[in-house]
N, CA and C atoms as an extended XYZ file, in Angstrom:
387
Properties=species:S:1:pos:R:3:atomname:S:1:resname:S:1:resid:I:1 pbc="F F F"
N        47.968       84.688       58.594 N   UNK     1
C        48.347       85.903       57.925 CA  UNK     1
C        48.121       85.710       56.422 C   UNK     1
N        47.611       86.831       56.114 N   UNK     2
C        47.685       86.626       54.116 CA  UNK     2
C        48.821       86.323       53.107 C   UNK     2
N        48.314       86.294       52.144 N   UNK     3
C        49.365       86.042       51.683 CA  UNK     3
C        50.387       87.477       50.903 C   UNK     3
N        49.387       88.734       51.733 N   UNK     4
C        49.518       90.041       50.685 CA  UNK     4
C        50.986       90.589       51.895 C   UNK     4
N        50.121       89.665       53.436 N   UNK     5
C        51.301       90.289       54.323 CA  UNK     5
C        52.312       90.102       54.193 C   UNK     5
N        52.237       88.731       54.172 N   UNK     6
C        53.637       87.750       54.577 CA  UNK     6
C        54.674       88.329       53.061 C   UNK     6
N        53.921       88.934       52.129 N   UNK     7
C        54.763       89.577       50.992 CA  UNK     7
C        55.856       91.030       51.610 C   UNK     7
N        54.564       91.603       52.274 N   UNK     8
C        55.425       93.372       52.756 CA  UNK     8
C        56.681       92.832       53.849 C   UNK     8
N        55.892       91.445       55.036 N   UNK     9
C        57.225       91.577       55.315 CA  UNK     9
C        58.094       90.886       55.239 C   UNK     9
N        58.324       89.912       53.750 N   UNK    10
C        59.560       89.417       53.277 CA  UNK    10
C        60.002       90.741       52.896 C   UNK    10
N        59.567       91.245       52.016 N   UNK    11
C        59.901       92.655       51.524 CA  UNK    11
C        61.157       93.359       52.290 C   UNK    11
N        60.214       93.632       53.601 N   UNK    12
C        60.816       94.635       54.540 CA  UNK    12
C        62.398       93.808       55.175 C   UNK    12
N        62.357       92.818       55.607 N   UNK    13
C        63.577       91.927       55.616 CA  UNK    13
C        64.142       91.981       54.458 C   UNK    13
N        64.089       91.781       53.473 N   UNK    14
C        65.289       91.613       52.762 CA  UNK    14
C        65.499       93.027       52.398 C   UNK    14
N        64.985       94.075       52.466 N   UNK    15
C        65.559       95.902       52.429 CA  UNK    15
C        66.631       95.985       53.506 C   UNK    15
N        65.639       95.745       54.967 N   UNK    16
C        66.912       95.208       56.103 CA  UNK    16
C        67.933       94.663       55.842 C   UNK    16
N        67.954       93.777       55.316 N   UNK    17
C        69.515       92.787       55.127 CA  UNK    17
C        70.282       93.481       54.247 C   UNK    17
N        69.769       93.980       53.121 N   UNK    18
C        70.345       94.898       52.257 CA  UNK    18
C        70.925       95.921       52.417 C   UNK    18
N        70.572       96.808       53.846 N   UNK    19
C        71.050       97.935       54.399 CA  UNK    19
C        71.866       98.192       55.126 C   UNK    19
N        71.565       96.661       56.236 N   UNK    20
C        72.905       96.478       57.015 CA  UNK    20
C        73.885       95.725       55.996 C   UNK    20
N        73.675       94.940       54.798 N   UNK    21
C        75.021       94.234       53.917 CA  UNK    21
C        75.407       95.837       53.454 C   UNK    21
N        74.769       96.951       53.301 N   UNK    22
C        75.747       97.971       52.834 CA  UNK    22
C        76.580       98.794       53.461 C   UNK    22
N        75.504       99.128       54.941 N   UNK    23
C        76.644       99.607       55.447 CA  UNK    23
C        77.585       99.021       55.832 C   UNK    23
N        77.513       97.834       56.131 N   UNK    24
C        79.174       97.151       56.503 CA  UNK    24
C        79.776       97.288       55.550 C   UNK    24
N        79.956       96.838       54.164 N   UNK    25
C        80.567       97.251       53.541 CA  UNK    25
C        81.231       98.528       52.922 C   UNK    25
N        80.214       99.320       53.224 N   UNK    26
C        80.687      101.027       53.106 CA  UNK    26
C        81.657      101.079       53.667 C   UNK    26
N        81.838      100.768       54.899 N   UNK    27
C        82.584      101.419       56.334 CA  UNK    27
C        82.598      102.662       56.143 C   UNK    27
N        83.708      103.454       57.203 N   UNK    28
C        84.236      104.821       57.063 CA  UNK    28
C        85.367      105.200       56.437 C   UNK    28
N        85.393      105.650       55.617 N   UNK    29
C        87.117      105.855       54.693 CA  UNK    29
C        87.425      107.159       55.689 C   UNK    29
N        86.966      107.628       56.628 N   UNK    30
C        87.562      108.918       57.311 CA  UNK    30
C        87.877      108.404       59.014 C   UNK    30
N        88.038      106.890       59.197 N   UNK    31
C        88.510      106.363       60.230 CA  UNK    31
C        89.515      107.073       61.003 C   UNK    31
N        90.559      106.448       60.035 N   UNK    32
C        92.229      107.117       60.595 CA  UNK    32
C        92.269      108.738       60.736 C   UNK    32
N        91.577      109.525       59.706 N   UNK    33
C        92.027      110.805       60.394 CA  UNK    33
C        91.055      110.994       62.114 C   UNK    33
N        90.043      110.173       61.789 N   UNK    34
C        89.498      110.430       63.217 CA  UNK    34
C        90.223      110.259       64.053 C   UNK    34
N        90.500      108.746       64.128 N   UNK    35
C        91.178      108.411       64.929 CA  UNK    35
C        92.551      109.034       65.309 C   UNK    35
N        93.144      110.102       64.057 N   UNK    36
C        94.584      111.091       64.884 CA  UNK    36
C        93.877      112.072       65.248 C   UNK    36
N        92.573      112.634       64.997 N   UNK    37
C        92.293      114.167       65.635 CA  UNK    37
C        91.949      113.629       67.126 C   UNK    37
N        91.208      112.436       67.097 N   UNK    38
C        91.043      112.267       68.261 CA  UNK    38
C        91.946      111.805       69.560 C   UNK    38
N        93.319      111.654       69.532 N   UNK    39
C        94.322      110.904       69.751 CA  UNK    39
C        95.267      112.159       70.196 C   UNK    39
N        95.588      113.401       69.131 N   UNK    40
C        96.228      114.081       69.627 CA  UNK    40
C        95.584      115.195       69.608 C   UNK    40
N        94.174      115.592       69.755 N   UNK    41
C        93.196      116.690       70.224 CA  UNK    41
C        93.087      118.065       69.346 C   UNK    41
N        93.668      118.182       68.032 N   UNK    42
C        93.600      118.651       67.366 CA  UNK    42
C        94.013      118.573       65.309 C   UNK    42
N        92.887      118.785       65.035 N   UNK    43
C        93.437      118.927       63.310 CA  UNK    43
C        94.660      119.235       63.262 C   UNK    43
N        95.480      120.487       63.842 N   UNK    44
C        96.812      120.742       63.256 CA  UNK    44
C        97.749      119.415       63.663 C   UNK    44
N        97.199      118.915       65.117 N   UNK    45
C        98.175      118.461       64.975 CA  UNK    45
C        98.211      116.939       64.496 C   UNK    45
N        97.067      116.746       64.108 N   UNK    46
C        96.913      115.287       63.461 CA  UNK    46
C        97.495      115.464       61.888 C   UNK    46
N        97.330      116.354       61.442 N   UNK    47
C        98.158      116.782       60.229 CA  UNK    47
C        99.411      116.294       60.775 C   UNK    47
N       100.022      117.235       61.740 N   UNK    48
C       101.357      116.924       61.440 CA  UNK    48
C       102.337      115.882       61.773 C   UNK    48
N       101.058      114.799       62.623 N   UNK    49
C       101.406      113.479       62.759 CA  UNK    49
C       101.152      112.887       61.416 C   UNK    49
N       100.359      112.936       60.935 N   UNK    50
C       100.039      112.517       59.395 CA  UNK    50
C       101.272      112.889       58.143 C   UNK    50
N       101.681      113.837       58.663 N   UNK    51
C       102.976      114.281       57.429 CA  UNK    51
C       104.178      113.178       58.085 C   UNK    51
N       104.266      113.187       59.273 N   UNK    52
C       105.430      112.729       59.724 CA  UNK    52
C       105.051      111.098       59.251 C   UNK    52
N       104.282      110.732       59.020 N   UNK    53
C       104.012      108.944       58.313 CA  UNK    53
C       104.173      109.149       57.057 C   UNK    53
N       103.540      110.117       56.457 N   UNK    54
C       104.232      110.410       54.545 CA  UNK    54
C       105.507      110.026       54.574 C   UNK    54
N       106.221      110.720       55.743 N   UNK    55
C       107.899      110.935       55.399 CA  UNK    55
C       108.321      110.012       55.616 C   UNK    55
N       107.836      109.093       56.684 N   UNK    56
C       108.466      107.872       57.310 CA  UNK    56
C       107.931      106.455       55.884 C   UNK    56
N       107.295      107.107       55.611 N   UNK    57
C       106.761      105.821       54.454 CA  UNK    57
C       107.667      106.017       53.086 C   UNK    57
N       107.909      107.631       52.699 N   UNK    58
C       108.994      107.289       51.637 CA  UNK    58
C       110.278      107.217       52.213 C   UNK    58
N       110.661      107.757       53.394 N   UNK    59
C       111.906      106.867       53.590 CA  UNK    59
C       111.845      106.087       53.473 C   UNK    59
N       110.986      104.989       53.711 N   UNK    60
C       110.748      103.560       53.139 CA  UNK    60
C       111.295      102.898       52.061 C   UNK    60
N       110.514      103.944       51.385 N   UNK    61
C       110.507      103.699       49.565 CA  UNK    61
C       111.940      103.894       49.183 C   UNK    61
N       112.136      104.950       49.526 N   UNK    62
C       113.455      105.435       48.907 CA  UNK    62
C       114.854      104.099       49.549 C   UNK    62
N       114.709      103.301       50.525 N   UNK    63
C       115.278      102.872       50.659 CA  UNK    63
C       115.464      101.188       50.152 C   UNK    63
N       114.445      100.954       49.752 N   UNK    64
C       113.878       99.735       48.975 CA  UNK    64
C       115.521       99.667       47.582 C   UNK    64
N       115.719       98.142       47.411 N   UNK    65
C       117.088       97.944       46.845 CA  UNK    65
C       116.173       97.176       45.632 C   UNK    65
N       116.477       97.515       44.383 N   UNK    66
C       115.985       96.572       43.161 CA  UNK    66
C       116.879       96.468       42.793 C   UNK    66
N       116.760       94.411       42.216 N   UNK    67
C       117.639       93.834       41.511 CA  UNK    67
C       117.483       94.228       40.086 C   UNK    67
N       118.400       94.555       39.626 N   UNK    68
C       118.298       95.148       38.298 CA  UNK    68
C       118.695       94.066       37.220 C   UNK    68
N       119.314       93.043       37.950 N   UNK    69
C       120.055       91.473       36.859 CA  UNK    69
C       118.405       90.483       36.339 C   UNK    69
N       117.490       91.108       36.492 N   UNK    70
C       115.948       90.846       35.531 CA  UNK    70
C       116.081       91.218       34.253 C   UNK    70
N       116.938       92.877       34.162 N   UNK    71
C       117.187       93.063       32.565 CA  UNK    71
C       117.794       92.485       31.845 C   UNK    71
N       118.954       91.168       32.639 N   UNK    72
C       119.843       90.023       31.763 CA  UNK    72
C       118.931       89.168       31.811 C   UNK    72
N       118.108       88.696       32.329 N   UNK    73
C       117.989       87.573       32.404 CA  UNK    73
C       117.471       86.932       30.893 C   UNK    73
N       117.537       85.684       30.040 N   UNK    74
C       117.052       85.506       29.163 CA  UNK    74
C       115.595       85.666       28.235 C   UNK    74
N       114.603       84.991       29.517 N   UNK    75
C       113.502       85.491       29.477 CA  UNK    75
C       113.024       86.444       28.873 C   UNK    75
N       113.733       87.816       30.008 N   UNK    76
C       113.348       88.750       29.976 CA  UNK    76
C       113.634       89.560       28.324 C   UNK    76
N       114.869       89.119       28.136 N   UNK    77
C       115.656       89.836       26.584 CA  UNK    77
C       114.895       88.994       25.925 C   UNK    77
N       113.797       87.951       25.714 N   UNK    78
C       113.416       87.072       24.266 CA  UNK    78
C       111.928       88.254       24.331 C   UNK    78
N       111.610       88.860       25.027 N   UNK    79
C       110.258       89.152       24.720 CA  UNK    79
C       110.808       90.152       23.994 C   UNK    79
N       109.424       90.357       22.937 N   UNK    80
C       109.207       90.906       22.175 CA  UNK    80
C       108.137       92.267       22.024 C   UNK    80
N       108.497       93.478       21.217 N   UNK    81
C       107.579       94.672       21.711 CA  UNK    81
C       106.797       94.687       19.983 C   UNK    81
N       105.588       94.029       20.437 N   UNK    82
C       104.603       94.191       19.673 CA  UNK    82
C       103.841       95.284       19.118 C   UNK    82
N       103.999       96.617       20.101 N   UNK    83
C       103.325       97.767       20.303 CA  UNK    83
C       103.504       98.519       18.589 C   UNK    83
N       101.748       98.938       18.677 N   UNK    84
C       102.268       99.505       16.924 CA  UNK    84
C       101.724      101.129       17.378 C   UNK    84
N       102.601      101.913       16.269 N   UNK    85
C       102.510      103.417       16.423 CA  UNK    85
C       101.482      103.892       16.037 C   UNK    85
N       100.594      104.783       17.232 N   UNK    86
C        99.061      105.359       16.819 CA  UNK    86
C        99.329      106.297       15.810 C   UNK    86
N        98.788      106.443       14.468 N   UNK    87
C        98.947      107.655       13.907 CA  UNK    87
C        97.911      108.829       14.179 C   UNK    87
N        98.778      109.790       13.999 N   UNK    88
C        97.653      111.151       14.454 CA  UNK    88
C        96.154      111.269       13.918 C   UNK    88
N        95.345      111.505       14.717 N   UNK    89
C        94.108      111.538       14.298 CA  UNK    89
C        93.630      113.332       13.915 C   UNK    89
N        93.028      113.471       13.431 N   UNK    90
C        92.211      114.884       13.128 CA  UNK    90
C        91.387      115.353       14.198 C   UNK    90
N        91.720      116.454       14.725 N   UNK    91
C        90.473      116.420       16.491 CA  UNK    91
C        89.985      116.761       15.433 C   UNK    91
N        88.679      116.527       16.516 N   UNK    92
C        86.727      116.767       16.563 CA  UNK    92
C        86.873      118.177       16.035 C   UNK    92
N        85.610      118.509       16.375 N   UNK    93
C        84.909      120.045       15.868 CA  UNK    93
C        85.645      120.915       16.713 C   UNK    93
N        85.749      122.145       16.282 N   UNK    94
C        86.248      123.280       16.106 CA  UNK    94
C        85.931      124.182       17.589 C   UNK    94
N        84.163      123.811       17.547 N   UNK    95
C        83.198      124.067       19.014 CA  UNK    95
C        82.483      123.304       18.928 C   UNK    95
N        82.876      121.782       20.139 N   UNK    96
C        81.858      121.148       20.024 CA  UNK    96
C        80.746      121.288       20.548 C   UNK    96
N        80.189      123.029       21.163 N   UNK    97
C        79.158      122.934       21.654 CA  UNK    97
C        78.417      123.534       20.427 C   UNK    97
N        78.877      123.639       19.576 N   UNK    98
C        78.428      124.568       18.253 CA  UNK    98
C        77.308      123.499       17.888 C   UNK    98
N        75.596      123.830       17.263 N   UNK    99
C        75.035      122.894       16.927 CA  UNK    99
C        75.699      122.155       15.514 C   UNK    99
N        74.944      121.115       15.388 N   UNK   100
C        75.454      119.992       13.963 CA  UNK   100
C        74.989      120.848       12.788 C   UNK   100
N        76.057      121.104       11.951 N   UNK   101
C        75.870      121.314       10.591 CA  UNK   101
C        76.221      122.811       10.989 C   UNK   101
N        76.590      123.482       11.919 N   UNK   102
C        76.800      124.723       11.461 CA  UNK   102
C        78.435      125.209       10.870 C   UNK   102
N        78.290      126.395       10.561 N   UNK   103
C        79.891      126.814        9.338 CA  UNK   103
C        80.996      126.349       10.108 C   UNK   103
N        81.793      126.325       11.391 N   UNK   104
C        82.228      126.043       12.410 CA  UNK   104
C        82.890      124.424       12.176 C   UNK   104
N        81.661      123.971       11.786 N   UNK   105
C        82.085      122.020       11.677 CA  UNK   105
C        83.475      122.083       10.096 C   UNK   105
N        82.462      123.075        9.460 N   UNK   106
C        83.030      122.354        8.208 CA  UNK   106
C        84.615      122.912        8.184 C   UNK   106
N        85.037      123.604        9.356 N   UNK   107
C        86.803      124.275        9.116 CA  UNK   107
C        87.024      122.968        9.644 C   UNK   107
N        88.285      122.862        9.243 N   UNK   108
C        89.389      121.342        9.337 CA  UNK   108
C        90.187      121.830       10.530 C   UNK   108
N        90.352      121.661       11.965 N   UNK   109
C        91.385      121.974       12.971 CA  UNK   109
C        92.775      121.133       12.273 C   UNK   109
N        93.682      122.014       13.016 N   UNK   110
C        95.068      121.305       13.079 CA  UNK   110
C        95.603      120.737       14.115 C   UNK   110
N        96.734      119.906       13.919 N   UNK   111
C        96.133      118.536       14.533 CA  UNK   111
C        97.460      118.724       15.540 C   UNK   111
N        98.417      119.950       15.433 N   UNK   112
C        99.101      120.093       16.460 CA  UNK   112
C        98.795      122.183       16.047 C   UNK   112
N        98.896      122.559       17.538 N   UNK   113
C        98.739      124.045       17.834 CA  UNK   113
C       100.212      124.801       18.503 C   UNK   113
N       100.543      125.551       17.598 N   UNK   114
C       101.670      126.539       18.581 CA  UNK   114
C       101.656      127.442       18.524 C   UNK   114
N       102.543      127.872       19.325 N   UNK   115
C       101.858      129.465       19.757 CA  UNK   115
C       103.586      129.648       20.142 C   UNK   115
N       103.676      131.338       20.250 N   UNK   116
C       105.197      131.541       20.538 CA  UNK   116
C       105.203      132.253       21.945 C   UNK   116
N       106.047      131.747       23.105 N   UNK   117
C       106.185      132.567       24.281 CA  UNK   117
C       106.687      133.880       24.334 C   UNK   117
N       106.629      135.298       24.128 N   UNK   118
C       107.605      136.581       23.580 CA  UNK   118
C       108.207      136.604       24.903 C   UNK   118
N       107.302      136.559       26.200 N   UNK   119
C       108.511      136.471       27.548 CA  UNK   119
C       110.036      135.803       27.311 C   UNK   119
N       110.028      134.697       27.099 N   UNK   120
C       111.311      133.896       27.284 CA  UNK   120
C       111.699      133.440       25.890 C   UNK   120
N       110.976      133.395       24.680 N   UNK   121
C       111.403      133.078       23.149 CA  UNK   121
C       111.088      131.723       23.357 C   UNK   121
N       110.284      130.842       24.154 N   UNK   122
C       110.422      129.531       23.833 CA  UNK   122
C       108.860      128.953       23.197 C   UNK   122
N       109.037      128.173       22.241 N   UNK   123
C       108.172      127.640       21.371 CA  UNK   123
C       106.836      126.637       21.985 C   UNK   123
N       105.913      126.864       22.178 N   UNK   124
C       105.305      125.837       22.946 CA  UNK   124
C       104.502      125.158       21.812 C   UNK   124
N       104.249      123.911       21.756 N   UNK   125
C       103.931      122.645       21.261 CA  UNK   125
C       102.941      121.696       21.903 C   UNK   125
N       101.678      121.822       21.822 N   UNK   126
C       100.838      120.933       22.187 CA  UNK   126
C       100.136      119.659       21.284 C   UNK   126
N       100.892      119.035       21.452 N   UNK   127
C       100.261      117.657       20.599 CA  UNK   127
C        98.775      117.372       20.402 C   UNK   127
N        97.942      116.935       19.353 N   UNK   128
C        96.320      116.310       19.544 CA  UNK   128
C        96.273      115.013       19.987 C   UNK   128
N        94.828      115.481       20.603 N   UNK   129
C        94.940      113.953       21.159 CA  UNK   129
C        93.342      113.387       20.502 C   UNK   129
């Protein structure tokens, strides 16, 4: 065989190996619902076997006991909170789909926006980010 063959079919083997290493690894992330539609013969009611494991899983949760004597412990009280305060930044453009350099850029936004609710009188406050 040449040496042009024996190239296409290393080639073709290692695409092979590559295809089956992916799909195994893919798998199916839609296993389990198969496996309840198929189990109790319908979507509704694999749903509502499916809700009934939500519930049974935060009963779970909700019943889980934390030791809270971590907040004495010494250790825990020597660390220290390093964290420093972001100061507010100036948002971006005004419209950032607006092209560069047009009148639009050069207004200065403000860097928090409110607006007043007249339904209920309450003040709304949206921070920049």
């Amino acid at each position: 065989m040449s040496g042009k063959g024996k190239k296409i079919i290393i080639t073709i083997l290692i695409l092979g190996i590559a295809f089956v290493t992916y799909l195994y690894f893919k798998g199916n992330n839609n296993e389990g619902v198969d496996l309840l539609v198929a189990n109790s013969g319908s979507p509704e009611q694999a749903a509502d076997i499916l809700g009934q494991e939500i519930v049974r899983a935060l009963n779970q949760i909700e019943a889980l006991q934390l030791d809270r004597g971590i907040f004495e412990d010494p250790v825990f009280l020597s660390l220290v909170d390093r964290s420093k305060e972001i100061p507010p930044e100036p948002v971006g453009r005004v419209n950032p789909f607006a092209p560069i350099g047009a009148s639009a850029d050069n207004a200065i936004p403000s860097t928090v926006e409110s607006s007043t609710n007249t339904d209920n009188g309450i003040l709304d406050e949206e921070p920049s980010l």
